[in-house]
C-alpha positions in Angstrom: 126.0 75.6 -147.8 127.9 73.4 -150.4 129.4 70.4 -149.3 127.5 69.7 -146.1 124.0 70.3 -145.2 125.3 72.9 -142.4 127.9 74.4 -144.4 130.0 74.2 -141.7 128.0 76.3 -139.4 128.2 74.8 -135.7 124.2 75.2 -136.1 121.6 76.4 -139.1 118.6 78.2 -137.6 115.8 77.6 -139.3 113.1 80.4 -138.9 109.4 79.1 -139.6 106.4 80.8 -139.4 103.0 79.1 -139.2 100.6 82.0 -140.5 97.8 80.0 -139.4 95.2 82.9 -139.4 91.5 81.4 -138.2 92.0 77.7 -139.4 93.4 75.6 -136.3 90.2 77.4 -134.6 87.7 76.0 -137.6 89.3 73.0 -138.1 87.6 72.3 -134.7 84.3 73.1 -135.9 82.8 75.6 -138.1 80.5 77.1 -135.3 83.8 78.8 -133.7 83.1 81.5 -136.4 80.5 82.8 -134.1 83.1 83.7 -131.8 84.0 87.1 -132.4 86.5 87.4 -129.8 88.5 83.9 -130.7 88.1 84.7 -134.5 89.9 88.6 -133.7 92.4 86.4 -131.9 93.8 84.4 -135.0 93.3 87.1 -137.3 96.0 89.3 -135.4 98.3 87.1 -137.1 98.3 87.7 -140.5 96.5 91.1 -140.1 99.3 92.6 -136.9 101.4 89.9 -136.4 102.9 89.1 -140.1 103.5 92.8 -141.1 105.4 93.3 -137.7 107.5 89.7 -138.1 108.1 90.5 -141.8 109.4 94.6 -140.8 111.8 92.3 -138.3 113.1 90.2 -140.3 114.1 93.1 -142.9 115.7 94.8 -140.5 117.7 91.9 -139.1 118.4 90.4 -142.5 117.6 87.0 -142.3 115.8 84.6 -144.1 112.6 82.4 -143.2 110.0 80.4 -143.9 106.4 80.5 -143.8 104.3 77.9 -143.6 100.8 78.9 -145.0 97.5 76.7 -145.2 95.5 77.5 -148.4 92.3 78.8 -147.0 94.2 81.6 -145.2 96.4 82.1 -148.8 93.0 82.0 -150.8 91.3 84.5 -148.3 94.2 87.0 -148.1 95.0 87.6 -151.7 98.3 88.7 -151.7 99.4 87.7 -148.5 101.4 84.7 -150.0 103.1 86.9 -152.6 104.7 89.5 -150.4 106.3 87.0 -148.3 108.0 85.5 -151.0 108.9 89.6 -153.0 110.9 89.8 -149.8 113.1 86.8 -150.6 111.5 84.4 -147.9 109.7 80.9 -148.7 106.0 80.0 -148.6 105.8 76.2 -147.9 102.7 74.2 -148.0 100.3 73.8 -144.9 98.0 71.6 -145.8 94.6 73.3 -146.9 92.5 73.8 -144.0 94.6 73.0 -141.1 92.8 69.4 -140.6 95.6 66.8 -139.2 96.1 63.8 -141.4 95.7 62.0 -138.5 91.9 63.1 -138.5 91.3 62.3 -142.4 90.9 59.1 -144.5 93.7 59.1 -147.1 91.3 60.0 -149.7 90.4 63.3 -147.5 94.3 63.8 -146.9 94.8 64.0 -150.5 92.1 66.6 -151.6 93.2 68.9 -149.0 96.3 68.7 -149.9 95.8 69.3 -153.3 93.3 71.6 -152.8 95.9 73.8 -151.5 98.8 73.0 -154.1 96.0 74.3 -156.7 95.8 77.6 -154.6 99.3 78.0 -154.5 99.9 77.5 -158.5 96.8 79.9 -159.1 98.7 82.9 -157.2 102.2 81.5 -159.2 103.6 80.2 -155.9 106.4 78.0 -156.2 105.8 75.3 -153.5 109.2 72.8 -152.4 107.8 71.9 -148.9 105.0 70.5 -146.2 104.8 70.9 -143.0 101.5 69.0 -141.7 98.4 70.6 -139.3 99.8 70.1 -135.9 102.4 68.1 -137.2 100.3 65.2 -136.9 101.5 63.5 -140.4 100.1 60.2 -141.1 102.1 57.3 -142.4 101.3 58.1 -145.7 101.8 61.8 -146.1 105.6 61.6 -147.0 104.7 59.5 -149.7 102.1 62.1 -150.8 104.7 65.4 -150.3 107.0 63.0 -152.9 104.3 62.4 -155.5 103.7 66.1 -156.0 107.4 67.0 -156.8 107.9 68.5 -153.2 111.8 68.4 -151.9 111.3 68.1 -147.6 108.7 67.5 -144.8 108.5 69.3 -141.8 106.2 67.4 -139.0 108.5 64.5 -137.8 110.4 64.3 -134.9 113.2 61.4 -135.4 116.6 63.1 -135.1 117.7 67.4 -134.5 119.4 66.9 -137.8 117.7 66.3 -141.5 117.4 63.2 -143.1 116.1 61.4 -146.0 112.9 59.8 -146.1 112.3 57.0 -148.3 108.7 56.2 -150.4 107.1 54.6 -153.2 107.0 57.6 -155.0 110.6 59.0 -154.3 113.0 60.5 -151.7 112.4 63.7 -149.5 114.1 65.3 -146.7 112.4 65.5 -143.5 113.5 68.7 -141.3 112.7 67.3 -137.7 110.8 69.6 -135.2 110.4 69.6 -131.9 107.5 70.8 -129.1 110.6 72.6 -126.9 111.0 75.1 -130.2 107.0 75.9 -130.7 105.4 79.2 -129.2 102.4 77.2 -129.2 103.7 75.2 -126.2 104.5 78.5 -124.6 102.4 81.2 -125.4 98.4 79.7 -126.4 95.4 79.7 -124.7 91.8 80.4 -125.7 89.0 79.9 -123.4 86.4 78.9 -126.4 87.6 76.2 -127.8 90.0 75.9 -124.6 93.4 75.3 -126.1 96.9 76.1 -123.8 97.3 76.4 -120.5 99.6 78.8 -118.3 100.8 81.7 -120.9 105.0 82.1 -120.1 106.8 84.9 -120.0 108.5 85.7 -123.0 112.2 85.8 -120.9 111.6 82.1 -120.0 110.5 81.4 -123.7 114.2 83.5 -124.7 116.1 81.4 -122.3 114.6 78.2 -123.3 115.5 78.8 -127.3 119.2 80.1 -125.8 119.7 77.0 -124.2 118.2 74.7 -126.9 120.6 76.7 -129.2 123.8 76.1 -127.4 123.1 72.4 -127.3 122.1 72.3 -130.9 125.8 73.7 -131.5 127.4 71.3 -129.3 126.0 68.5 -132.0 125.9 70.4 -135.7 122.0 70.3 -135.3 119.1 72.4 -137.2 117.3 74.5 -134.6 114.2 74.7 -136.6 111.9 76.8 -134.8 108.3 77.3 -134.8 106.4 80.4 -134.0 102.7 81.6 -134.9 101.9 85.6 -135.6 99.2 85.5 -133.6 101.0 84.6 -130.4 104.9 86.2 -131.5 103.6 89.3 -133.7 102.5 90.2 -129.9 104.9 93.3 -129.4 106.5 91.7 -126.1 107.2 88.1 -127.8 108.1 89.6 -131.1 110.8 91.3 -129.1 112.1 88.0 -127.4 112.4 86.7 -131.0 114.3 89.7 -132.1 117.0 88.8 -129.2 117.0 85.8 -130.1 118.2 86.3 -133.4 120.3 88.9 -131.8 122.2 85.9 -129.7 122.4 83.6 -132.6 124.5 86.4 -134.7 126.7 86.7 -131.4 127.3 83.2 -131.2 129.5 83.8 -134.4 129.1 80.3 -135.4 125.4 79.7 -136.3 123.8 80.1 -139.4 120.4 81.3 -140.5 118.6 79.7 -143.7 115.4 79.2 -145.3 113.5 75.2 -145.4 113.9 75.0 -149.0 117.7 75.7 -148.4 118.2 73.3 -146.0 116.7 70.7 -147.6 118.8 71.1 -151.1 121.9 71.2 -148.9 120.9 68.0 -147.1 119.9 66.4 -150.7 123.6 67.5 -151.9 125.4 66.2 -148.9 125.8 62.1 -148.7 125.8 62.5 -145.2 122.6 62.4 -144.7 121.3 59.0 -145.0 117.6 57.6 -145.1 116.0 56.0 -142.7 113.2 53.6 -141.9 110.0 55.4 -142.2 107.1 52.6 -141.2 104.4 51.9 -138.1 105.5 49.8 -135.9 103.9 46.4 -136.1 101.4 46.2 -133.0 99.7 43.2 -131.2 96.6 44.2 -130.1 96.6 41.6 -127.7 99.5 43.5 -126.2 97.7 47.2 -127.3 94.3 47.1 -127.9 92.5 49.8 -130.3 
């Protein structure tokens, strides 16, 4: 990918995997653990799910990236590890998937170091952050560049990567987006009540097809978002698979993991920084 961020590639896919096991349940409250059934739920993911994604993903030959919060890492010894012996990345996900948004900056940085100290102790190099729900707070950029981390994942500001500037340094922030998350697609629990209608994994195929072919139209990452627990299911894990399938057909797109993107995006001067700042508010004009 020398040169350009892209490489030339008309689009980079970007494959990310939020192996978010039991903790976007907890994170809601701690009493959810008595829920047997919502509790089996999540742990398909890493337990079904993962193994199933990670047998795909050999087969097809392509890189990814998971994104692992450091309660599920420090309860599945292991689990980090053979992601990354079968040349994908592990990339920070906070520590117990609670959204910065929700936490004092005090409590953002203790669970986000809590987790980089869970990482280190099962010799996990760590380059990137993607926040809980991808609800960063002003000052998590900031934080990602204080502890040596290269890229962000949990803005929304362009399809393409840019640079993010902050007191302590420079990242790269790999934009997402709600139309490339399963989550939007695929959840629902009844206890906590989360989702809505569950979609048919041929609409979910035909959205990320058509998302694709406009991403190619404008050199854009298509940085996708997908949970074990809702793709490792056997009829979703095979929309993915076609998917990836279209992508190779396309004959112009190319696949590559966070870590990779972001160097590329560091290397090319392309990519410029931009203003990364609340907007000034009234609150004569919008009250709290």
């Amino acid at each position: 990918m020398a040169g350009s961020w892209h490489g030339g590639a008309a689009a980079v896919v970007a494959l990310g995997f939020d192996v978010d096991a039991e903790t976007p349940i907890l994170a809601q409250g701690g009493r959810y653990a008595a829920h047997a059934s919502t509790m089996s739920h999540q742990a398909y993911g890493p337990d079904v799910g993962l193994p199933r994604i990670l047998g795909l993903l050999d087969e097809m030959e392509v890189p990814a990236t998971f994104f692992v919060p450091g309660w599920v890492a420090e309860r599945r010894p292991g689990l980090a590890a053979s992601i990354v012996e079968r040349g994908h990345e592990v990339a920070h996900h906070s520590y117990a998937h609670r959204p910065p948004t929700s936490m004092s900056p005090e409590e953002e940085r203790a669970d986000f170091e809590r987790a980089l100290e869970v990482f280190a102790g099962q010799g996990i190099e760590i380059t990137g952050h993607r926040a809980a729900l991808w609800e960063a707070s002003w000052t998590t950029a900031e934080l990602v560049a204080e502890h040596g981390l290269r890229y962000d994942s949990s803005l929304m500001g362009d399809d393409r990567p840019y640079r993010v500037p902050t007191a302590a340094g420079e990242i790269v922030e790999l934009p997402v987006h709600w139309s490339l998350d399963d989550w939007e697609q695929y959840a629902f629990l009844p206890a906590p009540h989360v989702g809505a209608v569950i979609e048919s994994p041929l609409k979910v195929l035909e959205l990320w097809r058509t998302e694709l072919d406009g991403m190619r139209q404008y050199r854009c990452l298509f940085n996708l978002c997908v949970h074990p627990f809702l793709s490792g299911r056997p009829g979703r894990a095979l929309a993915l698979r076609r998917f990836i399938e279209y992508a190779r057909e396309c004959g112009d797109v190319a696949f590559a993991r966070c870590r990779d993107v972001a160097e590329a995006a560091f290397a090319d001067p392309d990519v410029r920084p931009r203003p990364h700042r609340p907007p000034q508010v009234d609150p004569d004009v919008h009250p709290h």
